[in-house]
C-alpha positions in Angstrom: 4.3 36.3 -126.8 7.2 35.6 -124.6 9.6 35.5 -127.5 8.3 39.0 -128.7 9.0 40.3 -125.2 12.8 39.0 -125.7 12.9 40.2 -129.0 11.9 43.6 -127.9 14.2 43.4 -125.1 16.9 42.7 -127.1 16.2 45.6 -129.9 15.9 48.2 -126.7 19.1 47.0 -125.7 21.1 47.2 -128.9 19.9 50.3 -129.5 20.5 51.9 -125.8 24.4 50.2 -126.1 25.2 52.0 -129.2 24.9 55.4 -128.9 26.8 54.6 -124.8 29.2 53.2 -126.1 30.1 55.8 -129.2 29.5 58.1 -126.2 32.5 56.7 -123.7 35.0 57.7 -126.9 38.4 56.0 -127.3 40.2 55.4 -124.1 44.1 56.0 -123.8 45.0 52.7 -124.4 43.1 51.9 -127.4 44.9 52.4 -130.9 43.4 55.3 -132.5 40.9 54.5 -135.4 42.0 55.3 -138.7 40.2 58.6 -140.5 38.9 56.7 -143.8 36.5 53.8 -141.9 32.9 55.0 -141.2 31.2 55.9 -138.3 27.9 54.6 -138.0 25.4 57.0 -136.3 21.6 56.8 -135.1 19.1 58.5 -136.0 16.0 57.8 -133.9 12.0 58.7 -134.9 8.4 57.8 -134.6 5.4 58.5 -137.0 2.0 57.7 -137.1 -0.9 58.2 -139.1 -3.6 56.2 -141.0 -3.7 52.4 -141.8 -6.2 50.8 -144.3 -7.1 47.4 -143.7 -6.9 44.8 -147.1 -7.6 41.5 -147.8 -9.8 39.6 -145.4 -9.4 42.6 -142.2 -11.0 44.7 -144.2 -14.2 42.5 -144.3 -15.1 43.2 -141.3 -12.7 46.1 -140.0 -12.7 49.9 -141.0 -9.6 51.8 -141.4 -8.0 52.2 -138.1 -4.5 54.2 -136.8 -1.0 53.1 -136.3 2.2 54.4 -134.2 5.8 53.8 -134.9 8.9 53.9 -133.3 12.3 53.3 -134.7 16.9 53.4 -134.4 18.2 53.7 -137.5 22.0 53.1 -138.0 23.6 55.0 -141.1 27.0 55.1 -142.7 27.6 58.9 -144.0 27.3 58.9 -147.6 26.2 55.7 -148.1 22.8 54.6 -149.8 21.9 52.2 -147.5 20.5 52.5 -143.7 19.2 49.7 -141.2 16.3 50.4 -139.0 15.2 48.7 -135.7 11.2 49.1 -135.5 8.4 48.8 -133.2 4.9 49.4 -134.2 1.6 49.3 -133.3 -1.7 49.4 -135.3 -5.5 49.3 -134.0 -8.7 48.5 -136.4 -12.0 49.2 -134.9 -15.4 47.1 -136.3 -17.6 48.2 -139.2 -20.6 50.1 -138.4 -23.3 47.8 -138.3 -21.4 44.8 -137.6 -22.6 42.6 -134.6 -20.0 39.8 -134.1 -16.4 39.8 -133.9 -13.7 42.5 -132.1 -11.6 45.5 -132.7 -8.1 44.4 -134.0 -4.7 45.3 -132.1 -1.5 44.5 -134.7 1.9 44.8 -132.9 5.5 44.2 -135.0 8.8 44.4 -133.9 11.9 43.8 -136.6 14.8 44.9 -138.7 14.3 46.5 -142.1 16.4 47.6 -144.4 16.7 51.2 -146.4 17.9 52.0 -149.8 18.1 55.8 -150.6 17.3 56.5 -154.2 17.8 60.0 -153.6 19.7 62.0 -151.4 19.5 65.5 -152.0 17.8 67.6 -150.8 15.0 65.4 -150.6 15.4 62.6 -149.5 13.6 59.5 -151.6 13.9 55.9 -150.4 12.9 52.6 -151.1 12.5 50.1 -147.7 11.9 46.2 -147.0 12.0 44.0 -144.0 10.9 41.3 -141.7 8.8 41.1 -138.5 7.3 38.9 -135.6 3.3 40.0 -135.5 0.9 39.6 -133.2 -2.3 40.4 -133.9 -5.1 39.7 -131.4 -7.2 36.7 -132.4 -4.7 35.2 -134.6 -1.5 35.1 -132.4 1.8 35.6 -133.1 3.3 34.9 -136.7 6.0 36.0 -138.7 6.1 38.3 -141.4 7.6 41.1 -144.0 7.0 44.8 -145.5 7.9 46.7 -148.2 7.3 50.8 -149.4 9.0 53.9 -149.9 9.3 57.1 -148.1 10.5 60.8 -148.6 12.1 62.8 -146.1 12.9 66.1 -145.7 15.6 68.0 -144.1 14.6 70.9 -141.2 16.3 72.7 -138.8 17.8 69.8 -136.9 15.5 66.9 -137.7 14.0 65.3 -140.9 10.4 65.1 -141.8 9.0 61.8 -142.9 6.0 60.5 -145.1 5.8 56.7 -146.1 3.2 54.3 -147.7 3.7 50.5 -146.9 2.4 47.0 -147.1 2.9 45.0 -143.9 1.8 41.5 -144.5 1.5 38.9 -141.2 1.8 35.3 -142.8 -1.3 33.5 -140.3 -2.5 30.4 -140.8 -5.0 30.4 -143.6 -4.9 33.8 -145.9 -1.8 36.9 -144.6 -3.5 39.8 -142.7 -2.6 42.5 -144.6 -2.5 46.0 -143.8 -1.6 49.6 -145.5 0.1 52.3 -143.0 0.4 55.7 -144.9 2.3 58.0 -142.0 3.9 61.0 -141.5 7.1 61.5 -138.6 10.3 62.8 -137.6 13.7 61.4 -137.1 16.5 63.3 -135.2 
């Protein structure tokens, strides 16, 4: 647990020393940046919506609900975007079921974007990696995959995504399904 706190201590701060420091602009002294490199940007969002346990949490856990918060960093025009990510998901029992507990899944990582399409929907493809920690089974690496669309408003972008998250635990993965809607800005 104490390396996911300095994991997420180090995400918050990369992602609050960006946008300062593309804030502060160039200073006097510094040579002027040439018109033809890129300027990365953030975008920031959260979602949330429905997850559906599989494999062995859905034995004894109904579908539960899961929250997201994410930085994205972009290069205008380009297909591809990284993401910084926090998440949290909560399964409750079965009905009926005696023994056991509800189910708290935390993740924190970097994932990767491809956009398959860029206007004006937006149609994207999207894989990563993670540290989990889910309560009962402690704290294990893992990855996701899916695909999203997104669509442009006034201002912001509204999301909807389908993905797989699987923690690698010892024994069989815990394996989950979030399908959520959001915004990014």
């Amino acid at each position: 647990m104490r390396n996911l706190s300095a994991l997420a201590s180090l995400a918050l701060a990369l992602a609050l020393a960006v946008p300062a420091a593309a804030q502060s602009g160039p200073s006097s002294s510094s040579p002027a940046v040439p018109a033809s490199v890129p300027t990365y940007y953030p975008l920031y969002g959260v979602s949330g919506g429905i997850v559906v346990p599989a494999g062995r949490l859905s034995d004894d856990h109904s579908a539960g609900y899961g929250l997201e918060g994410f930085v994205e960093y972009a290069v205008p025009n380009q297909p591809y975007a990284l993401r910084g990510e926090g998440m949290f998901q909560r399964f409750a029992l079965k009905s009926g079921r005696t023994t056991g507990k509800s189910v708290n899944l935390f993740a924190i990582g970097p994932t990767v974007m491809y956009q398959v399409q860029q206007a004006p929907t937006q149609t994207y493809l999207t894989g990563g990696i993670a540290v989990y920690n889910a309560s009962g089974e402690g704290t294990h690496p893992g990855f996701n995959f899916g695909g999203g669309l997104g669509f442009p408003l006034t201002g912001f972008w509204a999301t909807a995504e389908a993905r797989m998250h699987v923690m690698l635990s010892s024994g069989k993965p815990l394996l989950t399904l979030p399908l959520s809607v959001g915004v990014k800005f």
